[in-house]
C-alpha positions in Angstrom: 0.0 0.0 0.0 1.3 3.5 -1.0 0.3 7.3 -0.3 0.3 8.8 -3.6 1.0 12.2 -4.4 2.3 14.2 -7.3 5.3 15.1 -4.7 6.0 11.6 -3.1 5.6 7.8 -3.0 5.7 6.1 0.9 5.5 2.2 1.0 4.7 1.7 4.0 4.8 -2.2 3.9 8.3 -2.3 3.3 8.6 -0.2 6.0 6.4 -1.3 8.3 7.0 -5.1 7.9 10.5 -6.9 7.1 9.8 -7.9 3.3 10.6 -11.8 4.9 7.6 -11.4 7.3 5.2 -11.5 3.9 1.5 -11.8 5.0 2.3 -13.1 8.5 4.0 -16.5 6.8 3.8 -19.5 8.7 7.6 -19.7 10.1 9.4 -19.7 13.8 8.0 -16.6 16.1 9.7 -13.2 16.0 12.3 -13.0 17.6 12.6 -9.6 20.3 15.0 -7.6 18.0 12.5 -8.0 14.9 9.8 -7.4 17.0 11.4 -3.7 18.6 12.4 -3.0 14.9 8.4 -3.4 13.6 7.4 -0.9 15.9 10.2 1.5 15.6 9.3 1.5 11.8 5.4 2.0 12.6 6.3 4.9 15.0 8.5 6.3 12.0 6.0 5.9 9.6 3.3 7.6 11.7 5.5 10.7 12.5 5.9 11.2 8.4 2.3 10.4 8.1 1.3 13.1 9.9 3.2 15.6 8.2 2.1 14.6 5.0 -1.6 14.4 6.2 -2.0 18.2 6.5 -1.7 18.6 3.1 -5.1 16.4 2.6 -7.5 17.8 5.9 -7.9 20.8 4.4 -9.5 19.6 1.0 -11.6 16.5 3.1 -14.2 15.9 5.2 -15.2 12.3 6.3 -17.4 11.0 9.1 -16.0 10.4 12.7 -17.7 6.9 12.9 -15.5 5.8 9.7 -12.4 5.6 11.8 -14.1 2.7 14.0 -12.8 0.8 11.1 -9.2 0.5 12.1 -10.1 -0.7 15.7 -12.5 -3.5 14.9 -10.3 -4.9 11.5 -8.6 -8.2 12.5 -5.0 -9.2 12.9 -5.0 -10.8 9.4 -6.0 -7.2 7.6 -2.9 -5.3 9.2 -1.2 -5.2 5.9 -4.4 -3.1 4.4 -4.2 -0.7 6.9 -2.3 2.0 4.7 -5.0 1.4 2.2 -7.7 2.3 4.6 -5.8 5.3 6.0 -5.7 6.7 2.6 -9.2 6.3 2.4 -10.0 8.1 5.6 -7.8 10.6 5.2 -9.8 11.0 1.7 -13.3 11.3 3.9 -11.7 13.9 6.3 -12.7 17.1 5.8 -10.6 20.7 5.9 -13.2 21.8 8.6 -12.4 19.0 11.0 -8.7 18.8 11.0 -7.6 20.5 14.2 -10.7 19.1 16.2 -10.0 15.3 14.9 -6.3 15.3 14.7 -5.6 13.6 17.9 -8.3 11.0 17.6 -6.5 9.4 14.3 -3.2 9.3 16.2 -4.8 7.3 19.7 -6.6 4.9 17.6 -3.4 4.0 15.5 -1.5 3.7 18.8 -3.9 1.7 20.4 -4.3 -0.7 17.2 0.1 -0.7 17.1 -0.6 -2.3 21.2 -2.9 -4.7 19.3 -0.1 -5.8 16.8 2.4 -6.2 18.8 0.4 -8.5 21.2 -0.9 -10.5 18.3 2.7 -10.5 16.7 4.0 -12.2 20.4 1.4 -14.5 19.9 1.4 -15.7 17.0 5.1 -16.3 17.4 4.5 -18.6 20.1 1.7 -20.3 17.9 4.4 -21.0 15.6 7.0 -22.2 18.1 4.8 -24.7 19.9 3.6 -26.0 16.6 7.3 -26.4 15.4 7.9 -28.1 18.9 5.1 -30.4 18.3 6.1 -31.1 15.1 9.8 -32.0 16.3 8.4 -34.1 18.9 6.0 -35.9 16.1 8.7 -36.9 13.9 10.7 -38.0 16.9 7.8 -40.4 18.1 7.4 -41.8 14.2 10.5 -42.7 14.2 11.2 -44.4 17.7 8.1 -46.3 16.6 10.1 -46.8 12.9 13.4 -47.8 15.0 11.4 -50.5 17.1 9.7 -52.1 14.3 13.4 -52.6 13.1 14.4 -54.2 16.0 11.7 -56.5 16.2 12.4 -57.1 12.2 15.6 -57.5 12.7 15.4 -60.2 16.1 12.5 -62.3 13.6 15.4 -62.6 10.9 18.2 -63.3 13.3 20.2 -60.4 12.3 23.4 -59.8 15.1 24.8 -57.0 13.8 24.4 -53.1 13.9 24.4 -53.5 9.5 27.2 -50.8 9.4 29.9 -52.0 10.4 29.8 -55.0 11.3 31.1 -57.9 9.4 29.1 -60.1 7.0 29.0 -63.1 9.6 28.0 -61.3 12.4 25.5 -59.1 11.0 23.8 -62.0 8.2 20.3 -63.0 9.2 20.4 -66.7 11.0 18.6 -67.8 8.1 21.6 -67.4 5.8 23.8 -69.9 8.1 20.9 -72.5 8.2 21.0 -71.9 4.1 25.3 -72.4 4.2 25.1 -75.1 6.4 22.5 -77.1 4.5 24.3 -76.2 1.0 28.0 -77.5 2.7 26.7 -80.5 4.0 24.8 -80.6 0.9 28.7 -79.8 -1.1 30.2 -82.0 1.2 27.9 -85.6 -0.2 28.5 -84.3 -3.6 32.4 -84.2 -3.4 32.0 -87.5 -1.3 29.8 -89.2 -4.1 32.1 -87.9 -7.2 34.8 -89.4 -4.9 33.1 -92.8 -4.8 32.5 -92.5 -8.3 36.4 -91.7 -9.9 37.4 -94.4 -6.8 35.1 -97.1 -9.1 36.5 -95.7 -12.4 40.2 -96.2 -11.3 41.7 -99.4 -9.5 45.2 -100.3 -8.7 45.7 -103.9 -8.7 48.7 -104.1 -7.1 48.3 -108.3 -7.3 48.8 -108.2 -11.2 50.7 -104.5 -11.4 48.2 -102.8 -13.3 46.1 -99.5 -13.6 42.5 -100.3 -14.7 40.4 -97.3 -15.9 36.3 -98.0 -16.6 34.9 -95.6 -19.4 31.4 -96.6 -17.2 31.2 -96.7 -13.6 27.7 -97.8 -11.7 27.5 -96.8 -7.6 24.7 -96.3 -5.6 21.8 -97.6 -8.2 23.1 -94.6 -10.7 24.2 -97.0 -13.8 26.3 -96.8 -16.8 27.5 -92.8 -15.9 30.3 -92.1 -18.3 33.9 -91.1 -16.8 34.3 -87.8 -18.9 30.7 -86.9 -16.9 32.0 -87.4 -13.7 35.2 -85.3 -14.7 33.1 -82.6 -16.2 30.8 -82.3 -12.7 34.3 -82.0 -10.9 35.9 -79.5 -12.6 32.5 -77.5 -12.5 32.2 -78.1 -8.6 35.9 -77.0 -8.5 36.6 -80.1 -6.6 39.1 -81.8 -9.2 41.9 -81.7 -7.1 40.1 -83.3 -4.6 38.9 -86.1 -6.7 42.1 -86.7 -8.2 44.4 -86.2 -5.5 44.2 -89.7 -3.9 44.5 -91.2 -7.8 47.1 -89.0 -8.5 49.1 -90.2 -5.1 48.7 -94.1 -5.7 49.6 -93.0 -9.2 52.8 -91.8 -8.0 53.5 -94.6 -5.7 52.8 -97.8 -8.3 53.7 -96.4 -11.6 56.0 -93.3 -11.7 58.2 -94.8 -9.0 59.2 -98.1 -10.2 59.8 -96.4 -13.7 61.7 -93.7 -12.7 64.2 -96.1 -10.7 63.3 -98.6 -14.4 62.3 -101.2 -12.0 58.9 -101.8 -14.0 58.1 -100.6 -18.4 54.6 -100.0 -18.8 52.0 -101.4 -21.5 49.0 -100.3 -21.9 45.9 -102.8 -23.2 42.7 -101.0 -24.5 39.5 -103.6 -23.3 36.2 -103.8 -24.9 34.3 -106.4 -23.3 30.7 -107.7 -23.9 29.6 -109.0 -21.1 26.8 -108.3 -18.3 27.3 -104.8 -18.0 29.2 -104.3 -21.0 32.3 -102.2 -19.4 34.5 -101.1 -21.7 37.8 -100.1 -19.6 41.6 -99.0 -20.6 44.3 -101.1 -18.6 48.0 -100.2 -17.8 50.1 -103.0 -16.9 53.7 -102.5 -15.2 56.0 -105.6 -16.4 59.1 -105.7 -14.1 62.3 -105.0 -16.0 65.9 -106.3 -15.3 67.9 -104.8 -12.7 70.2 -102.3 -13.9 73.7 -103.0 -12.7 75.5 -101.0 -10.6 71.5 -99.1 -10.1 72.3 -97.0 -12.9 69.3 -95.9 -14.3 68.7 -95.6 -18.4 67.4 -92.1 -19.1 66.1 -92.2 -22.5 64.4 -95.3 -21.3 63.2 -93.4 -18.2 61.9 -90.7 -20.2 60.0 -92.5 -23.2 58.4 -94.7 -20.3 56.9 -91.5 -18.7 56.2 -89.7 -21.9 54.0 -93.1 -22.7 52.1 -93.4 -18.9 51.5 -89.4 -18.9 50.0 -89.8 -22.7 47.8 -93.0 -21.4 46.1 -90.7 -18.5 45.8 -87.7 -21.0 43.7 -90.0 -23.1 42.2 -92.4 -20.8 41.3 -90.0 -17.9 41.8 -86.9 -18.8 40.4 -87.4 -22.0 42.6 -84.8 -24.0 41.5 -81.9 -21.8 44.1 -79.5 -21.4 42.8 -77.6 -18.1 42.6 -81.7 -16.7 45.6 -82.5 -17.3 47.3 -79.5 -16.0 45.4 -80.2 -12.3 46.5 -83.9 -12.8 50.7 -83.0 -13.4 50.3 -80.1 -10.6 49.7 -83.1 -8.1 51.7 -85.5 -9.6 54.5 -83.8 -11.0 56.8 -81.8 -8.0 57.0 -85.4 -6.5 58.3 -87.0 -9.7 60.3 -84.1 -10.8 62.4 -84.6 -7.4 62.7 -88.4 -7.7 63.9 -88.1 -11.2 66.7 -86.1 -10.1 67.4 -87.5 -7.1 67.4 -91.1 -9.2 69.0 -90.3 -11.9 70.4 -86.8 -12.5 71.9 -86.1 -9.3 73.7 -89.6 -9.7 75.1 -88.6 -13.3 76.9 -85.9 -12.4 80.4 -85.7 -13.2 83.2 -86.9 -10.6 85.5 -84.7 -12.7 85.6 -81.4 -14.7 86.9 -83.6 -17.6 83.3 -85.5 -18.1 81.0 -82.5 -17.8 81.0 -82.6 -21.6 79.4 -86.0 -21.9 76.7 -84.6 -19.6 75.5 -82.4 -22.3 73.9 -85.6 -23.9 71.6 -86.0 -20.6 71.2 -82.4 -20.7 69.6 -82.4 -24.2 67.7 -85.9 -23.4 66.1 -83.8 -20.0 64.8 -80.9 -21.8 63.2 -82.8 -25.0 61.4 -84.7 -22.3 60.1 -81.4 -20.7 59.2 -80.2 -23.9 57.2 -83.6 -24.5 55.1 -82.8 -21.2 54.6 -79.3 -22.0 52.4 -80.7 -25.6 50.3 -83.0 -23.2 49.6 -80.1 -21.2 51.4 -82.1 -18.4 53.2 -78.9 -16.8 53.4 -75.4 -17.8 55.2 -73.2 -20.4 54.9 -70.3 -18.1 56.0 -71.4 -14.8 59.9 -71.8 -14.1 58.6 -74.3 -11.1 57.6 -76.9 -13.7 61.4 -76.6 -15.2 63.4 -78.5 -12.7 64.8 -81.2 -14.3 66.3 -78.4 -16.9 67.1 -76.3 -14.4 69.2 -78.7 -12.6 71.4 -79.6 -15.9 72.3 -76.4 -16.8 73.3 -76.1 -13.3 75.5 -79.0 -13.6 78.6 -77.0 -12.9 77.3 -75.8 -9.6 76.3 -79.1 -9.0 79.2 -80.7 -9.9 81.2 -78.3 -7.6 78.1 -79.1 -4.9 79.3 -82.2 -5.3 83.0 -82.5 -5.1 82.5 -80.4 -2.7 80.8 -82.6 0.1 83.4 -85.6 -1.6 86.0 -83.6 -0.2 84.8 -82.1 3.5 83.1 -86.4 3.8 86.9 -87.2 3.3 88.6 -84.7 5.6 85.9 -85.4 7.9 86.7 -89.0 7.7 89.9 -88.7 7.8 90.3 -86.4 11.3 88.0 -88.9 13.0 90.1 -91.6 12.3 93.3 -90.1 12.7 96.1 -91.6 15.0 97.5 -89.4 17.5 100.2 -92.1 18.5 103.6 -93.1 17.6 105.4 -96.3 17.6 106.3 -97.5 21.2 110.1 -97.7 20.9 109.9 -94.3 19.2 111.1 -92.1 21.9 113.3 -94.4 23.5 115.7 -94.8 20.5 118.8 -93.1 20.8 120.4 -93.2 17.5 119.3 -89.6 15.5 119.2 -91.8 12.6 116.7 -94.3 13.5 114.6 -91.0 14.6 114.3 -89.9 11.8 114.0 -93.0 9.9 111.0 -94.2 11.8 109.1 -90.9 11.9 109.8 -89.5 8.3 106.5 -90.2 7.1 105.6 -87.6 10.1 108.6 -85.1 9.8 107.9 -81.7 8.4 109.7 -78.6 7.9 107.8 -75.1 8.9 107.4 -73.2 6.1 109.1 -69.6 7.4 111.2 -71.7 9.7 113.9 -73.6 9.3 113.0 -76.3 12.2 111.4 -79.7 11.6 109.1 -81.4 13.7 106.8 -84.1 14.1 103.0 -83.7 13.2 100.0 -86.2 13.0 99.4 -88.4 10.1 96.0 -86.9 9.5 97.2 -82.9 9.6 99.4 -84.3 6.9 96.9 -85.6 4.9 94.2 -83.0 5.4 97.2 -80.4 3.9 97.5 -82.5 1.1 94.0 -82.6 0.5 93.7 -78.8 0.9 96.8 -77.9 -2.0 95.1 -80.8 -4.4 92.0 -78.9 -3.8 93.3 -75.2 -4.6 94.9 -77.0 -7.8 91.7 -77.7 -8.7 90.6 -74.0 -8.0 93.2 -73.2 -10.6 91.9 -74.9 -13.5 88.3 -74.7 -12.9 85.3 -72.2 -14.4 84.7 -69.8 -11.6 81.4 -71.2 -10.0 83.7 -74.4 -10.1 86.2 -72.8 -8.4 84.3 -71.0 -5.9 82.7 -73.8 -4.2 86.3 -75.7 -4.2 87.9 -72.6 -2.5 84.9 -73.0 0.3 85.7 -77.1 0.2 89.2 -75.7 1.0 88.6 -74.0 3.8 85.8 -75.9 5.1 88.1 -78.6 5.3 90.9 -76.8 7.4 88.0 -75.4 9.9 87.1 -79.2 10.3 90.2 -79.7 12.5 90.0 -76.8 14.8 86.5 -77.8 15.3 86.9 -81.7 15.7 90.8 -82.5 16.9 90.5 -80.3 20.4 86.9 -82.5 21.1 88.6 -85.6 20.0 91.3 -85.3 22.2 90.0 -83.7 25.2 90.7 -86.8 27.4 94.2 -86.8 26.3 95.0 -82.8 26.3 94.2 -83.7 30.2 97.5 -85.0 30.8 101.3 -85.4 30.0 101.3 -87.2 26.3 102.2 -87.5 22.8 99.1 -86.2 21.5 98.9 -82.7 22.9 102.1 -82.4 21.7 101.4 -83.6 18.0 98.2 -81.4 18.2 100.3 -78.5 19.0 102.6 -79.3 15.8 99.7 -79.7 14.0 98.5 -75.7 14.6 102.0 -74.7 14.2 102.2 -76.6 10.8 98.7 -75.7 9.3 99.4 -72.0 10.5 102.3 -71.8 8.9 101.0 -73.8 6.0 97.8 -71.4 5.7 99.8 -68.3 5.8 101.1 -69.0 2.2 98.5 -70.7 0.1 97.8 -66.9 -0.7 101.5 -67.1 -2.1 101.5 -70.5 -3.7 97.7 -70.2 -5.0 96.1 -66.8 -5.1 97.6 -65.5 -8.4 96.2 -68.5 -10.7 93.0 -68.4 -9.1 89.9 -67.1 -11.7 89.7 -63.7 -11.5 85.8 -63.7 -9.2 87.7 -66.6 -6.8 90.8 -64.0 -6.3 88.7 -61.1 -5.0 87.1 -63.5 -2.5 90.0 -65.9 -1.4 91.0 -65.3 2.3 93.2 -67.5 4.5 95.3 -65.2 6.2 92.1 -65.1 9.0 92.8 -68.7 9.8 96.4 -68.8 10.7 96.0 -66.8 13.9 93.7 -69.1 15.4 96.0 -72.0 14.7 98.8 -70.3 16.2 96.1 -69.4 19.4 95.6 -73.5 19.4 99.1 -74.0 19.7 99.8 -72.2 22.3 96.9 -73.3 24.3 97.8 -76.5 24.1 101.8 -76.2 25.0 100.5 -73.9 27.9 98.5 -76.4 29.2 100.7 -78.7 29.6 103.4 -76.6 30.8 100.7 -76.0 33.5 100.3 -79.9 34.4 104.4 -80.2 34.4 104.4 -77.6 36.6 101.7 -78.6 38.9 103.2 -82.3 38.7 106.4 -80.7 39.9 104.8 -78.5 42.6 103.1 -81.8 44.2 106.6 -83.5 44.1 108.2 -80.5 46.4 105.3 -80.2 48.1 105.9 -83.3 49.5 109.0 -83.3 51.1 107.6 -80.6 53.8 109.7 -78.1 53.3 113.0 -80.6 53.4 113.5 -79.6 57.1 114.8 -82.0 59.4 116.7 -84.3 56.5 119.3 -85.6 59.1 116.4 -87.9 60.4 116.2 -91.0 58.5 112.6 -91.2 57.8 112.5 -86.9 56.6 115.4 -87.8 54.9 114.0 -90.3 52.8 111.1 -88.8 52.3 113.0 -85.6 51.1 114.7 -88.4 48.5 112.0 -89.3 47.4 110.7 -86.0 46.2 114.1 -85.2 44.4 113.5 -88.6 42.4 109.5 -88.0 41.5 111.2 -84.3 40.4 113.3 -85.8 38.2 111.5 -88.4 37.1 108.5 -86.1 35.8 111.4 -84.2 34.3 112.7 -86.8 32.9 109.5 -87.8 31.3 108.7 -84.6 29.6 112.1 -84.7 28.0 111.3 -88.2 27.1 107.8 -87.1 25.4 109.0 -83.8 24.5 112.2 -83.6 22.6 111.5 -85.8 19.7 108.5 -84.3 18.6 108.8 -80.7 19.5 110.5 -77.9 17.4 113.9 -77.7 19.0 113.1 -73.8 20.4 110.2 -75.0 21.6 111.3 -77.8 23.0 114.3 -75.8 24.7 111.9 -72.3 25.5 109.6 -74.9 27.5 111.8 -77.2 29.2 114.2 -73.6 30.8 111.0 -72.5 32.4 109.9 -75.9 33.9 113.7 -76.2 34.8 113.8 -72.9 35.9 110.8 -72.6 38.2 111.9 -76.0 39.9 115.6 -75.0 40.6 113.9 -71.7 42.0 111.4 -72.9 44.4 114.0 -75.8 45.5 116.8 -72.9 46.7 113.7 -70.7 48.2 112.8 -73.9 50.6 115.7 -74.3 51.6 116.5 -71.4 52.4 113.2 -71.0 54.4 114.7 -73.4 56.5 114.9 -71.6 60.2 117.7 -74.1 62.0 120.3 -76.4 60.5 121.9 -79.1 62.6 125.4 -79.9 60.8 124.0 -83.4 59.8 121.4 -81.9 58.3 123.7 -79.5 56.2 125.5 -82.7 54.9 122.5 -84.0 54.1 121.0 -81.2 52.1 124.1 -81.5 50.1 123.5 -84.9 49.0 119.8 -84.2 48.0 121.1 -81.3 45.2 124.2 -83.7 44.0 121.4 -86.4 43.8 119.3 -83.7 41.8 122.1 -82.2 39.4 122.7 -85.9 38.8 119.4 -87.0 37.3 119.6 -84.2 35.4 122.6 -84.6 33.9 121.6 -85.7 30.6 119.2 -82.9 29.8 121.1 -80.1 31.4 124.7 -80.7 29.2 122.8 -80.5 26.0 120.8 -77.5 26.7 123.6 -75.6 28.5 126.3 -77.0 25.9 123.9 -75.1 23.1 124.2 -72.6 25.0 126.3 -70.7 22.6 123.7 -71.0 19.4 122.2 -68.0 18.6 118.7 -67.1 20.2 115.7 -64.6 20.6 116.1 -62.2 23.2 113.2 -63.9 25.6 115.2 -67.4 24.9 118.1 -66.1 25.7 116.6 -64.3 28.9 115.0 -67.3 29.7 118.4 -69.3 29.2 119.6 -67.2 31.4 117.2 -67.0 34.3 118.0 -70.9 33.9 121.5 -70.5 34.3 121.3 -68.3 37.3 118.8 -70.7 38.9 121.5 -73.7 38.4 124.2 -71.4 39.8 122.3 -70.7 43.1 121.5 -74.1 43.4 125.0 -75.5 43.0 126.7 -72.5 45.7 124.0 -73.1 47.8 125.0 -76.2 48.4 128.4 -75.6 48.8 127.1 -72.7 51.0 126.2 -75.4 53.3 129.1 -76.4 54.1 131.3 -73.3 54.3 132.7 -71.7 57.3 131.9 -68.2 58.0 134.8 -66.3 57.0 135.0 -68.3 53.1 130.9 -66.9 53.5 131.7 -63.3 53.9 134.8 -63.4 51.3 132.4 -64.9 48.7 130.1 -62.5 49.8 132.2 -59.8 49.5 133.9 -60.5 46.0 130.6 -60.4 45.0 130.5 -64.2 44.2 127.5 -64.9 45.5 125.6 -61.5 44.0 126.9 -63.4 40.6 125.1 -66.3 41.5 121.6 -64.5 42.4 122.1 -64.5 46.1 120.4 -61.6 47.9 121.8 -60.1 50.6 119.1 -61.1 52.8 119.5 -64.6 51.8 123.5 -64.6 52.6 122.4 -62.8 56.0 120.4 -65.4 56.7 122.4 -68.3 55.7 124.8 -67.3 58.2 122.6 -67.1 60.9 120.9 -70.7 60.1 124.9 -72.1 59.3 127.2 -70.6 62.1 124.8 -69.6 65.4 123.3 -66.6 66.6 126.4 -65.4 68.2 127.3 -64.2 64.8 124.8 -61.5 65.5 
């Protein structure tokens, strides 16, 4: 509604009313800030009415009762109250303008009240009728969400449907259905297994494989073999029913053939009798033993080639996708008897006869290639190619091979190995007969100049190890490489064998600790230059790889070991010996002094023995390094006990005497030697050694002459610095007086 004047247009709805509001529209209630703004515009658009109403009160008059109008018009008109206003302002006269003039302005104020109360409530009209509504849909769908429920409970349904997985949230009905259809599955496979049992039969009385054409079980006659395939491989259950066939298969026919125990013929039957069964037979006629078990190959293969091609026609029917599912059961078993029968056995012993091999080589893959056309095994998969595979392998094999030949032989050889020598060995005296009887044995260090004596077996595995490395020399390089392992392998055999072998005997005082110690020392030496000897002629891939050097310390680590060890038990042998003569205190009583005696002669003879065992067979610095510290020590701890003695009765001086002649006399033998070699030349810790050993003897001797001697021949010695040569101490001389000549000395 507009006031229209040739001056100005006022549109009072859009004023008045938000243009949203439209004719009171059936949305939410007003909020407060809409509802403040409404009248705010009304009170606007009254002031400007007003002023714009003076214009018309002088040109009309209209009748007082036509304003009642405005008050009794209902809430639904308020948007044709302009209209109306411009008709009463039409109907008011000039004459009644400044009587009237309030009247129009209390009416509009009192019908503004109106609005606004009917504005609050039809806004709450609207908001408990939106509530209702809310509440409504709510209520529909509880009652949709319970129907659901009790849908959902009727059709066994566990699940939420959302998330929940297919076997949880599947109606109960759908496991009754599975159930039913695998029990259902399970007598079908069950039946179609009955049925291929029927069509095939082993008779293992007469050797042969009978196949019916027409099988008849359970009242279901004269059903033809190709159906029953046919229903299998639609089922997907053709594994299943030719996995037992294909296993007895495997059992009574491949296996004699392959080890050409058995040649197939096959008979074709067509019998008229009461059923009329027409079957296909394949007989197995026992063949000659091959001699020596070597097996034919071309007769191996042609004999396969011929059963495969019988159950390609006879059960399989010439069906590619069958016979495929019948070599994928039969064929990883055959494939590894066939090389573990025959083409592992073929393989050459030497490099020289890996040409003939070719032949074998070309005979294996025409036979694949047969299988491959009866759809037997695959083009496509390299896991059907085995047999091929493993000839043009037949280096690596070879090596393989050769390669357990030579560790079975070393192995062999350090388990039976003799760690013994001839009885009268170490009791000859002649040099010559030494030598002579233990040549065989006698070796010469490589970066020494010494000889000693090693065991039969460290001999022979060295041997072994250079004819090996020859090999390396001359062979291809995958050849080579597995030799240069066999090589090494072989040495690591005795550090991991001998030591457990002889662990009784390491225990004590013998030959064989000491042959296992020559044994390191040899092999350490002897590994230390194979690099020399062997490394430049290996094949260039073998040369980068070759390392020895790694195994010559540990040999050396054995050695010592083992020569400690027993220097320990000598020593400890020794100790028990002084040990028991008590200290070799009062030696002028009979019974002491015999006892003292007899610990002199257990020293010597446990000296004597290690000589005995010892001097043959070690390296002569060895031999002479070891026996100046055993000598040494003993010498040592003899002068320290007796010069622990507190009190000396002058029989007991005399007596002490004899015990150290009786000692330097056993001993003779072995100290002339070693002291006479004295001048040879040595390494500085031999020669300091030697000379610790020297010193030892010398106190030994002047001790016991120091027995004997009267004070004043003590203090010249003493003095002249005699006894200082001989490794006296001056508390030792001080106390050797007081022990010889009396406390009156002092």
């Amino acid at each position: 509604m507009t006031f229209t004047d040739p001056h100005i247009t006022i549109r009072i709805k859009s004023n008045i009313v938000p243009a949203w509001l439209g004719i009171w529209p059936e949305i939410c209630p007003l909020h407060t800030t809409d509802k403040r703004k409404i009248v705010a515009n009304l009170e606007f658009v009254w002031d400007k009415l007003k002023g714009k109403s003076m214009s018309f009160l002088y040109f009309v008059h209209v009748d007082r009762s036509k304003c009642d109008i405005i008050e009794n018009d209902s809430p639904f008109s308020f948007r044709d109250v302009s209209q109306d206003m411009i008709l009463l302002i039409d109907l008011i006269s000039f004459s009644y303008i400044f009587k009237y003039l309030g009247m129009p302005s209390l009416k509009i104020s009192k019908v503004m009240d109106y609005y606004k109360i009917r504005v609050d409530s039809l806004a709450m009209d609207v908001l408990i009728n939106s509530i209702n509504e809310i509440v409504e849909k709510r209520r529909e769908a509880r009652e949709k969400r319970e129907i659901l429920e009790e849908l959902k409970e009727a059709l066994g349904v566990k699940g939420g449907g959302d998330a929940q997985t297919a076997a949880e949230g599947e109606p109960a009905v759908y496991a009754i259905l599975r159930k039913q259809w695998a029990d259902c599955f399970e007598e079908i496979q069950e039946l179609l297994l009955r049925f291929m049992e029927n069509a095939v039969r082993f008779d293992q009385d007469t050797n042969a494989v009978h196949v019916k054409y027409q099988i008849s079980v359970d009242g279901i006659n004269d059903l033809e073999l190709s159906t029953i395939m046919n229903a299998m491989d639609v089922a997907g259950v053709l594994d299943y029913g030719l996995a037992k066939i294909a296993d007895l298969i495997t059992k009574y026919v491949f296996t004699p053939v392959v080890s050409c125990k058995a040649n197939p013929v096959v008979e074709e039957e067509n019998r008229q009798e009461l059923d009329d069964v027409r079957e296909a037979v394949l007989k197995m006629v026992p063949s000659v033993e091959p001699e020596g078990n070597k097996v034919d190959g071309e007769l191996m293969y042609s004999n396969i080639v011929r059963i495969i091609d019988f159950f390609s026609k006879f059960l399989c029917f010439n069906n590619g996708s069958w016979m495929c599912c019948f070599g994928r059961l039969t064929w990883p078993r055959m494939s590894d008897m066939i090389i573990s029968n025959f083409l592992a056995k073929v393989v050459p012993d030497d490099a020289s006869k890996l040409a003939e091999f070719q032949q074998i080589r070309k005979l294996t893959i025409d036979f694949e290639i047969a299988l491959k056309e009866l759809k037997f095994i695959s083009s496509s998969n390299d896991k059907d190619h085995m047999l091929s595979s493993f000839a043009d392998n037949v280096e690596v094999h070879f090596a393989s091979r050769k390669k357990v030949q030579i560790l079975a032989k070393a192995r062999n050889m350090l388990l039976q190995s003799d760690f013994s020598l001839p009885q009268d060995y170490a009791t000859r005296t002649s040099q010559a007969n030494k030598e002579e009887s233990a040549d065989s044995n006698r070796v010469i260090l490589l970066f020494s100049s010494e000889e000693c004596v090693v065991s039969v077996s460290a001999k022979e595995l060295m041997e072994l190890v250079h004819q090996t490395l020859k090999d390396v020399c001359v062979s291809p390089p995958k050849v080579a490489l597995e030799f240069y392992h066999a090589a090494r392998n072989a040495l690591v055999l005795y550090e991991a064998i001998i030591p457990v072998k002889l662990q009784r005997q390491l225990d004590t005082i013998n030959q064989a600790a000491v042959l296992m110690h020559n044994d390191c020392l040899y092999l350490s030496q002897e590994i230390l230059g194979l690099v020399f000897q062997y490394r430049p002629y290996f094949p260039s891939s073998v040369k980068d790889l070759a390392v020895f050097i790694d195994l010559a310390p540990k040999f050396q680590l054995l050695a010592e070991e083992v020569l400690q060890r027993q220097i320990q038990l000598v020593m400890s042998n020794l100790k028990q010996a002084i040990d028991g003569a008590n200290g070799f205190q009062n030696t002028h009583q009979i019974k002491q002094f015999e006892s003292a005696k007899f610990c002199i002669d257990q020293i010597a003879f446990v000296i004597e023995k290690v000589h005995i065992i010892w001097e043959p067979l070690l390296l002569p610095s060895v031999y002479e390094k070891s026996m100046t510290v055993i000598l040494e020590s003993v010498f040592t701890r003899l002068a320290k006990e007796i010069l622990l003695i507190d009190d000396m009765a002058a029989e007991e001086t005399l007596q002490l005497q004899r015990l150290i002649q009786l000692l330097f006399e056993h001993l003779s033998s072995l100290l002339e030697p070693m002291l006479a070699g004295d001048e040879r030349e040595k390494s500085q810790e031999a020669q300091k050694d030697m000379d610790n050993l020297i010193l030892s003897i010398r106190k030994l001797r002047k001790l016991a002459e120091l027995l004997d001697m009267p004070l004043k021949s003590i203090t010249d010695a003493w003095e002249s610095g005699e006894l200082a040569d001989c490794n006296f101490k001056a508390s030792e001389v001080q106390k050797s007086v007081y022990i010889l000549n009396g406390k009156e000395c002092y």
